[in-house]
C-alpha positions in Angstrom: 65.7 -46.0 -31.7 66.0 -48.6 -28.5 68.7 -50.0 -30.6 70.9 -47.1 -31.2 70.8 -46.1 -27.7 71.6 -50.1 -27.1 74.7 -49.6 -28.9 75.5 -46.4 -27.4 75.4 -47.6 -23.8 77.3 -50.8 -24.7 79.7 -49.4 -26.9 80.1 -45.7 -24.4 83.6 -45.5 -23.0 82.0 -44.4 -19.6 85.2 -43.0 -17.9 84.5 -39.2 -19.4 80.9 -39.6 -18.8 81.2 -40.6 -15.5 83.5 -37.9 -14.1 81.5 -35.0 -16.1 77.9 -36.3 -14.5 80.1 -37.3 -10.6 81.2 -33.5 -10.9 77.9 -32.5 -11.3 76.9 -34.4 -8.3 79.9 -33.2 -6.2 79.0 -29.8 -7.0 75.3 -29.9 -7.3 74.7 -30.0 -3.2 76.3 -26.7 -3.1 74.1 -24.9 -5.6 71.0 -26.9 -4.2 71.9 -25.4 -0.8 71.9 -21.8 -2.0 69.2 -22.6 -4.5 66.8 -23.6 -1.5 67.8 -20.8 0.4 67.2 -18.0 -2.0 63.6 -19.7 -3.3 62.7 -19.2 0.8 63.7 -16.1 1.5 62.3 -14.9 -2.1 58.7 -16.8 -0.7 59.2 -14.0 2.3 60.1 -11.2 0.1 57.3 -11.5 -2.2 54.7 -11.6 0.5 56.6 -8.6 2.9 58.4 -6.0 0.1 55.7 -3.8 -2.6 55.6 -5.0 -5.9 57.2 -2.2 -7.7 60.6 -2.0 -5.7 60.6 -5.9 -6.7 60.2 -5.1 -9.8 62.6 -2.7 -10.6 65.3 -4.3 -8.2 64.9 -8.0 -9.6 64.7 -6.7 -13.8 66.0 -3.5 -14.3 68.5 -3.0 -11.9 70.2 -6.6 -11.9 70.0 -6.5 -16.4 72.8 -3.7 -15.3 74.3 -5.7 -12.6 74.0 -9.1 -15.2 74.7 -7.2 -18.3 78.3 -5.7 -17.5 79.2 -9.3 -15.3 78.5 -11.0 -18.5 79.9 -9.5 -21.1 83.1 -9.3 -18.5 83.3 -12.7 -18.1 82.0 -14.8 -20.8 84.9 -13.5 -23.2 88.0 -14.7 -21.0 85.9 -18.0 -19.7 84.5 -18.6 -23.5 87.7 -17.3 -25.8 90.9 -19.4 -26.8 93.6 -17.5 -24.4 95.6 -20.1 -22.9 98.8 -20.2 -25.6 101.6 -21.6 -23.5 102.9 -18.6 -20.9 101.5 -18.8 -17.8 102.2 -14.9 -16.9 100.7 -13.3 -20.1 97.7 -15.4 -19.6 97.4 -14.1 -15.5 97.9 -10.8 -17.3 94.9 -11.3 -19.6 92.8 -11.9 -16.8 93.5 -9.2 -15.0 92.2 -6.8 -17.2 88.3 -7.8 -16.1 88.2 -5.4 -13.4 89.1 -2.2 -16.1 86.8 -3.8 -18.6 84.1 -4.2 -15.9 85.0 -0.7 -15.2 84.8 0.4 -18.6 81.1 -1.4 -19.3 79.8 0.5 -16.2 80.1 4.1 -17.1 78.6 2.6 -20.7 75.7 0.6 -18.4 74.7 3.6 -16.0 74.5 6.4 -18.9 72.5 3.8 -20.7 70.1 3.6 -18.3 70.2 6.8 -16.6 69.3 8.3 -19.9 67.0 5.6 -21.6 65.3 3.8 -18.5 61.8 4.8 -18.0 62.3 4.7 -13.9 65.6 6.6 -13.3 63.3 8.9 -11.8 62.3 6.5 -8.5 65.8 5.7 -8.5 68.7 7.3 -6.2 72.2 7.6 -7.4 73.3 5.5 -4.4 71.2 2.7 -5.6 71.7 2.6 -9.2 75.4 3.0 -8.4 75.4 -0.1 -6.5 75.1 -2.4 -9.0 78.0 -1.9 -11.5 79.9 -1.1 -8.5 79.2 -4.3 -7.0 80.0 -5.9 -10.5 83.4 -4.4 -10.5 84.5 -5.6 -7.3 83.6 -9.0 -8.3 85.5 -8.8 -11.7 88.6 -8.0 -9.4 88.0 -11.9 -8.4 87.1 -13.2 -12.0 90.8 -14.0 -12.5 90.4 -17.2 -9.8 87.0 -18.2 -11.0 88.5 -18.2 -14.6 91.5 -20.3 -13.3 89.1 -22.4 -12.0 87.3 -23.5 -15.2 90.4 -23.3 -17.5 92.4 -25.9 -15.1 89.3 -27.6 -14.1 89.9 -31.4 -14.4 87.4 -34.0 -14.9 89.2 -36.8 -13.3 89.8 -34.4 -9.9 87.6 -36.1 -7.3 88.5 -34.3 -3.9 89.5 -30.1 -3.2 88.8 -29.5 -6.8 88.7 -25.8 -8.6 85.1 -27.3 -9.6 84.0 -27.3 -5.8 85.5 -23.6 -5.0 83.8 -22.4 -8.4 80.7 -24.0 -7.0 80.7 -22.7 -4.1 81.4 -18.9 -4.8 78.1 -19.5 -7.5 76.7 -20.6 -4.5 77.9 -18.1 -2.4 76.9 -15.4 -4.7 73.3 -16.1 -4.8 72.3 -16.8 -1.4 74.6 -13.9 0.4 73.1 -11.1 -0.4 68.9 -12.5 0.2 70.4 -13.5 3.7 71.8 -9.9 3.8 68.2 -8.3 2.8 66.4 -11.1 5.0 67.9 -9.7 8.1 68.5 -6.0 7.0 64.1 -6.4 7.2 64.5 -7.3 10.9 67.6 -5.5 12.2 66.7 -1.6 10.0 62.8 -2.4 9.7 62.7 1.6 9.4 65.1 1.8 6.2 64.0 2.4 2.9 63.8 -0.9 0.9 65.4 0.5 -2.4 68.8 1.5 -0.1 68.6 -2.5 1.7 68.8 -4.4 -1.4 71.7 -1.7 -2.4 73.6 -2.3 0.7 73.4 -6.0 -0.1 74.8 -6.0 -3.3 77.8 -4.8 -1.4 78.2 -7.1 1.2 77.6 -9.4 -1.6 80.2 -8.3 -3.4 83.3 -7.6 -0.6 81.8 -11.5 0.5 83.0 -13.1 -3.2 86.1 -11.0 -3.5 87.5 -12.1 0.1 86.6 -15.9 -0.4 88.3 -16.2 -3.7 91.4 -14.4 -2.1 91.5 -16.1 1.0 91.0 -19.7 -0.8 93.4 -19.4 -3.6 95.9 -17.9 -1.2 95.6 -21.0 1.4 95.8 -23.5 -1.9 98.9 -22.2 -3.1 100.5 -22.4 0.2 99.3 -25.6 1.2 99.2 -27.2 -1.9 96.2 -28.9 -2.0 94.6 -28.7 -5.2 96.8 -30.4 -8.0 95.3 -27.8 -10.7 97.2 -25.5 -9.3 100.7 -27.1 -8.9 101.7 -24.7 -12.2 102.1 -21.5 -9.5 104.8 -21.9 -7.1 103.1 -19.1 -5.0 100.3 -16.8 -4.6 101.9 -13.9 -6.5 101.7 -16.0 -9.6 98.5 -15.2 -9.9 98.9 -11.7 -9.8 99.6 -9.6 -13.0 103.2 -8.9 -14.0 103.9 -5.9 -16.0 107.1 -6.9 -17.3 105.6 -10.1 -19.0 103.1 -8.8 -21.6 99.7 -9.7 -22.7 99.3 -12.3 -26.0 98.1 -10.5 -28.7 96.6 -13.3 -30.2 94.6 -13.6 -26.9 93.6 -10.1 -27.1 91.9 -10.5 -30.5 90.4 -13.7 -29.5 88.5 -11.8 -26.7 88.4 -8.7 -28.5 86.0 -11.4 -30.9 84.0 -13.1 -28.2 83.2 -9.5 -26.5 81.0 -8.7 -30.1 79.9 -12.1 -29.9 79.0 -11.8 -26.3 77.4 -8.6 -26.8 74.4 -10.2 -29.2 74.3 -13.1 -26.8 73.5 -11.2 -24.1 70.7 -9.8 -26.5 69.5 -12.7 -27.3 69.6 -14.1 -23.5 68.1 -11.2 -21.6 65.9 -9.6 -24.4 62.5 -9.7 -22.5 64.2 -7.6 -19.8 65.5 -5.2 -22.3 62.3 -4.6 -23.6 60.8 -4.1 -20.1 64.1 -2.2 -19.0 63.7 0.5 -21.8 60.0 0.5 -22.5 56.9 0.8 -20.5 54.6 -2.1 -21.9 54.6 -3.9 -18.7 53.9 -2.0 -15.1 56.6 -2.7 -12.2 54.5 -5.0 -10.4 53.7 -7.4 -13.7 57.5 -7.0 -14.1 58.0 -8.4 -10.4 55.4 -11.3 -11.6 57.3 -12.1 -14.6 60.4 -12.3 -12.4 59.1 -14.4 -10.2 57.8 -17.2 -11.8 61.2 -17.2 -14.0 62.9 -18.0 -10.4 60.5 -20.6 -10.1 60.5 -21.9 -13.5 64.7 -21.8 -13.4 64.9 -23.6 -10.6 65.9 -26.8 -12.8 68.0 -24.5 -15.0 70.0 -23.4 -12.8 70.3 -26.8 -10.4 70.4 -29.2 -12.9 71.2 -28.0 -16.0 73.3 -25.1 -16.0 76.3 -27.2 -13.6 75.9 -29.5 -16.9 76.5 -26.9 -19.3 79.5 -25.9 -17.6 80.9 -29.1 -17.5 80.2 -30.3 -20.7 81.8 -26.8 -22.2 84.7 -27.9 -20.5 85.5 -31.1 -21.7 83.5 -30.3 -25.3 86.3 -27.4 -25.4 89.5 -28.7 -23.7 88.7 -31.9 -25.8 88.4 -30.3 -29.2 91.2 -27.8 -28.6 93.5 -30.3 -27.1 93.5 -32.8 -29.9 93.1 -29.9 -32.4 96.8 -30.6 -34.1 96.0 -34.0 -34.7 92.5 -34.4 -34.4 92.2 -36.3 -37.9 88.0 -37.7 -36.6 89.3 -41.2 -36.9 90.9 -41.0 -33.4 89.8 -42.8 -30.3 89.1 -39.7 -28.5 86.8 -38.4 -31.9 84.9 -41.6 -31.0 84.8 -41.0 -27.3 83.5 -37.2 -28.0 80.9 -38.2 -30.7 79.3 -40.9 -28.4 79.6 -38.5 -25.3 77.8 -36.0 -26.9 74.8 -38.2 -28.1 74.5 -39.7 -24.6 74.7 -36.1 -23.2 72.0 -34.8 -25.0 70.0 -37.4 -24.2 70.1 -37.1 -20.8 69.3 -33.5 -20.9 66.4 -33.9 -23.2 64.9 -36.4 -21.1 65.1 -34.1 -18.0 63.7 -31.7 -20.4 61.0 -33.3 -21.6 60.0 -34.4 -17.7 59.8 -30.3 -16.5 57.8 -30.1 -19.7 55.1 -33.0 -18.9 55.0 -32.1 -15.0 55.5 -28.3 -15.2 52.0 -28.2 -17.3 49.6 -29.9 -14.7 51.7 -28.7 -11.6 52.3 -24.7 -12.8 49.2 -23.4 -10.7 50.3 -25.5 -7.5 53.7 -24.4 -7.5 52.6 -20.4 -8.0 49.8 -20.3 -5.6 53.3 -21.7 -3.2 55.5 -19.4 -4.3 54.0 -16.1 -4.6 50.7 -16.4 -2.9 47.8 -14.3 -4.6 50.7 -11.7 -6.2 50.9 -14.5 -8.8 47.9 -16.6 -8.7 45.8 -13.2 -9.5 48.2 -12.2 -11.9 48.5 -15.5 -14.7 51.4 -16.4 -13.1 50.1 -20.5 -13.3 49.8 -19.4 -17.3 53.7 -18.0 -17.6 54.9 -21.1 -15.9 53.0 -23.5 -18.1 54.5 -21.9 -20.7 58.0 -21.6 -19.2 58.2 -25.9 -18.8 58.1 -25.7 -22.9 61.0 -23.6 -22.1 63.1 -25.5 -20.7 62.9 -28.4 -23.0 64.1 -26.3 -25.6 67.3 -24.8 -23.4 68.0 -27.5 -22.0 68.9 -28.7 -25.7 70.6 -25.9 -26.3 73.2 -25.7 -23.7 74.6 -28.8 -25.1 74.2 -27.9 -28.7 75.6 -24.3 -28.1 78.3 -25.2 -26.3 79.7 -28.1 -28.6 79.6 -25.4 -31.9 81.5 -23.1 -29.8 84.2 -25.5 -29.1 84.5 -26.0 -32.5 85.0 -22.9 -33.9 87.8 -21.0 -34.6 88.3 -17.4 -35.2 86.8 -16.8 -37.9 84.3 -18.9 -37.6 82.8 -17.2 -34.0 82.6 -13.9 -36.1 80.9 -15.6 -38.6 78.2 -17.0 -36.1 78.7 -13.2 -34.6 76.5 -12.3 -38.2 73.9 -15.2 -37.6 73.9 -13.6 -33.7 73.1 -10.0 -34.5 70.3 -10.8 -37.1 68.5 -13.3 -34.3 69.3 -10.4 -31.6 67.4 -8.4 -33.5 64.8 -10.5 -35.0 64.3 -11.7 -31.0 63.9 -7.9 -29.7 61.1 -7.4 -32.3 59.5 -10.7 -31.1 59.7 -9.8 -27.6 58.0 -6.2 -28.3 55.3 -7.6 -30.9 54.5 -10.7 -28.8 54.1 -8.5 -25.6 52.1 -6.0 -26.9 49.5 -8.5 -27.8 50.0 -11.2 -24.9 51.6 -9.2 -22.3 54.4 -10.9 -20.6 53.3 -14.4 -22.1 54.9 -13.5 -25.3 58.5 -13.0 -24.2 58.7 -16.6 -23.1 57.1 -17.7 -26.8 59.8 -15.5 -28.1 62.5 -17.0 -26.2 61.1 -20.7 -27.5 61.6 -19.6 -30.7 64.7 -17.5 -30.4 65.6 -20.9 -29.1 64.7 -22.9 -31.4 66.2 -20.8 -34.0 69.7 -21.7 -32.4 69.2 -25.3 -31.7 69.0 -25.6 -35.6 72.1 -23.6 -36.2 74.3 -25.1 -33.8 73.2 -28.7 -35.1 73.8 -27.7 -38.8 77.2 -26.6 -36.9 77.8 -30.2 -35.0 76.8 -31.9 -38.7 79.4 -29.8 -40.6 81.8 -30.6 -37.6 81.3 -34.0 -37.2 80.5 -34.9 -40.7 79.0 -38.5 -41.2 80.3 -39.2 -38.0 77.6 -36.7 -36.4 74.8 -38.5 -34.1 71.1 -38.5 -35.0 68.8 -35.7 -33.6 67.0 -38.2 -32.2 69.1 -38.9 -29.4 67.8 -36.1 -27.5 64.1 -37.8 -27.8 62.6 -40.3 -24.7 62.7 -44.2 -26.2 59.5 -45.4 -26.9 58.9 -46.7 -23.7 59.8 -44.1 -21.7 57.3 -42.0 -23.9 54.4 -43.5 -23.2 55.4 -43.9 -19.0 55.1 -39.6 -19.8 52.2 -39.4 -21.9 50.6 -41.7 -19.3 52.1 -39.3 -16.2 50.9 -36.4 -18.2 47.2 -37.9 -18.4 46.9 -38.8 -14.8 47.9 -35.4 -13.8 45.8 -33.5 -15.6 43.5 -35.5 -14.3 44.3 -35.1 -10.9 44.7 -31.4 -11.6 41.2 -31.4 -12.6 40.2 -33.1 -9.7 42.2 -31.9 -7.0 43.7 -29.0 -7.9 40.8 -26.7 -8.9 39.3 -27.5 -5.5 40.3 -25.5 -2.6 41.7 -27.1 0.4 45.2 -28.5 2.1 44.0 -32.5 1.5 43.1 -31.9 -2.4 46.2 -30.1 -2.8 48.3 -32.8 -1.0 46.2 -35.9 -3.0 47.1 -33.7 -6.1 51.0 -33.7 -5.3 51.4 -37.2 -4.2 50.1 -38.7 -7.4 52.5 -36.8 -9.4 55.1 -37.5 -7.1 54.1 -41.6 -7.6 54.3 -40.9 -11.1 57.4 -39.4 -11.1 59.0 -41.9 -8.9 57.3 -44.5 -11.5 59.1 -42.8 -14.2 62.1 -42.7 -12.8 62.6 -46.3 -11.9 61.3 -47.1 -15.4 64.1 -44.8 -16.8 66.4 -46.6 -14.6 65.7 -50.1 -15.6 64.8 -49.8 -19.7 66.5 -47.0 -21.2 70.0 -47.8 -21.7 71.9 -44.9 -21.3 70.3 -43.9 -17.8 71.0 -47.8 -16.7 75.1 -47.0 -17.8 75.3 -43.9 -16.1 73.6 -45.1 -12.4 75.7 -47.9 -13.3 79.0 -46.8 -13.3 77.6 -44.0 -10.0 77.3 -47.5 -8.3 80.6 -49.1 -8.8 82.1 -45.7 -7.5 80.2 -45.6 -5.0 80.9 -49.5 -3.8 85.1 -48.6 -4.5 
């Protein structure tokens, strides 16, 4: 295995690779930023706001809020629309805000009707979420612009930075917003705060987008955008059309999309519509998902939506000619190994540290809410977790490039039987290990796709198609994390089951040397981590 990821490194033509993990860099201190942000105001919240209004504010009102965001924007960011005019494409993207629209009256009857707390819940509040989620559909049209012309090789006022920063934006606005709503109204109801904030929120997005876009085109500083001579470009021409082809290639992702979001979100469905699990367990199983995403989201997630990009503007680019004995075929298949690689390795680190380190990081985070509530238990479970999705990103989003029409409503069939195979999982498992179960079911819901999308890749690729292995540590880096993952343990039985500030500290600083350790071991032996600080140096140094 050391020499196949010998030859990989050697042989990588780095320039790809390089921009898709310098992106990542650029844009990761934004997301960091709001990431740190939101995990401290979330520590306050937790301690100062009741358990229930947590709960049903953090899982069953933002499912509505998430579910008609994403099944408004993953068809036009995900779906083959861009077929040579400009205005019919603008046009296209316009049409989020009425299918935003559309999904809300859907949403709210939904859960008016089926949701077993509509009682304790005012038609101002519940209102506030798919309104909120329309007015930031009116400014999914720039964010979509932003990923479609995104461009790897852009190092400076790139759409990748403003797309970043709106994310960013996005999740840190509206905690500030509740964070000082406690201290300016301490008198108003907590329900109608978190409400208000999905407004401000909201208006906050919309007007950044606007305001940016508008002071690009007229200044002309992003190259991505050199296509629109001026801000009304971007604005929807009646007289121009929409592509029908386009239409039926969202009108396909929209069904894929919908047993996606199943799969993705089927815990809270479960706990949205049923009554296994009270509010405040709800608002425990919330939380230590925020804690247990924290590398999702940071790390992995700005990955995933570079990767997507080139993986799909790649593929779809060469698509006329792309006869797999090109240079670029050889450039992808490489990329891809040395991609997953690198995310399995990060993977398999949450996996060994989470385990040893879970109870630490809860007792942190949530105090006794989550300590007293086998919150250090969900999070164990949760690093295994994110091994497996951090696999699956890559994976998922290399099929979808691949596949045409036909082929996503095919893999629509294989979606609805998982969706529902995963809902059962997630009711079965939870009524016999409470809220443990739904992150066992989401391990094997993705498992179950990992294998799919690889027989997917194989069929793709062909004999061309890397080894599964790639995603696996080399030897040596193995046993550095079967060592790191013995010494903690150790320390955690040590330390960490000991009450006091100097335990807890010994107990942190000797996973930290490990990890450290690890690290620089990474750096120096495994091949593809030595190209890829590598080539960060010799940018750096220019």
């Amino acid at each position: 295995m050391t020499s196949l990821f010998s030859s990989l490194a050697h042989n990588l033509r780095g320039q790809v690779l390089f921009h898709l993990f310098f992106c990542h860099g650029r844009i990761y201190e934004f997301q960091l930023i709001a990431r740190v942000i939101s995990f401290a105001i979330n520590m306050y919240l937790l301690r100062r706001i009741d358990n229930d209004v947590l709960g049903l504010v953090n899982v069953r009102l933002t499912l509505l809020y998430s579910s008609i965001l994403f099944l408004t924007r993953e068809p036009l960011r995900k779906a083959e629309i861009i077929r040579g005019s400009l205005p019919k494409f603008v046009n296209l993207l316009w049409l989020s805000p009425l299918i935003s629209t559309v999904l809300s009256v859907v949403c709210v009857y939904l859960w008016y009707t089926f949701s077993s707390t509509t009682d304790n819940v005012s038609w101002n509040v519940l209102l506030s979420f798919p309104i909120s989620a329309i007015i930031e559909s009116i400014a999914e049209p720039f964010s979509v612009i932003s990923l479609r012309q995104f461009r790897l090789e852009s190092t400076s006022g790139s759409l990748g930075q403003h797309f970043a920063i709106g994310q960013g934006m996005l999740i840190c606005v509206k905690r500030i917003f509740v964070l000082a709503g406690l201290f300016i109204f301490p008198e108003m109801y907590h329900l109608d705060l978190f409400a208000y904030s999905q407004y401000f929120g909201a208006i906050a997005y919309l007007l950044f987008n606007f305001i940016a876009f508008y002071f690009y085109i007229r200044n002309r500083s992003i190259p991505e955008l050199e296509q629109f001579s001026t801000f009304s470009d971007l604005l929807p021409k009646t007289s121009e059309g929409i592509d029908r082809d386009s239409v039926n290639a969202v009108a396909t992702m929209f069904s894929h999309s919908i047993l996606k979001q199943l799969l993705t979100d089927g815990s809270a469905y479960v706990m949205t519509f049923t009554e296994l699990l009270s509010l405040k367990h709800q608002a425990v199983y919330d939380a230590v998902e925020r804690v247990g995403s924290i590398i999702v989201r940071t790390i992995l997630s700005p990955i995933d939506e570079n990767c997507n990009a080139y993986f799909s503007n790649t593929i779809r680019k060469e698509s006329s000619v792309f006869n797999k004995n090109t240079d670029n075929h050889d450039d992808l298949v490489k990329n891809l190994s040395t991609i997953l690689h690198v995310v399995g390795v990060i993977g398999f680190v949450a996996c060994v540290f989470g385990i040893p380190y879970s109870s630490t990081a809860i007792s942190f985070y949530g105090g006794k809410l989550l300590s007293d509530n086998g919150g250090a238990l969900l999070l164990s479970l949760y690093s295994g977790y994110i091994l497996v999705t951090a696999i699956n990103g890559i994976t998922e989003g290399f099929a979808m490039a691949s596949m045409d029409n036909y082929q996503i409503y095919s893999h629509g069939k294989f979606l609805f039987v998982t969706s529902a195979i995963h809902l059962f999982i997630n009711y079965a498992l939870c009524v016999y290990m409470n809220s443990a179960g739904f992150i066992v079911a989401n391990i094997i819901n993705m498992t179950i796709r990992i294998i799919y999308n690889w027989r997917r890749i194989r069929e793709y690729l062909g004999e061309r198609a890397p080894s599964f292995t790639t995603v696996f540590p080399t030897f040596s880096t193995s046993m550095f994390l079967g060592a790191s993952l013995f010494a903690t343990s150790f320390s955690y039985l040590i330390f960490a089951t000991t009450p006091g500030l100097s335990h807890t500290l010994s107990h942190i600083a000797i996973g930290g040397v490990c990890l450290v350790l690890l690290a620089q071991h990474a750096v120096q032996h495994d091949p593809v981590f030595a190209r890829i600080i590598d080539s960060l140096a010799k940018k750096h140094r220019e």
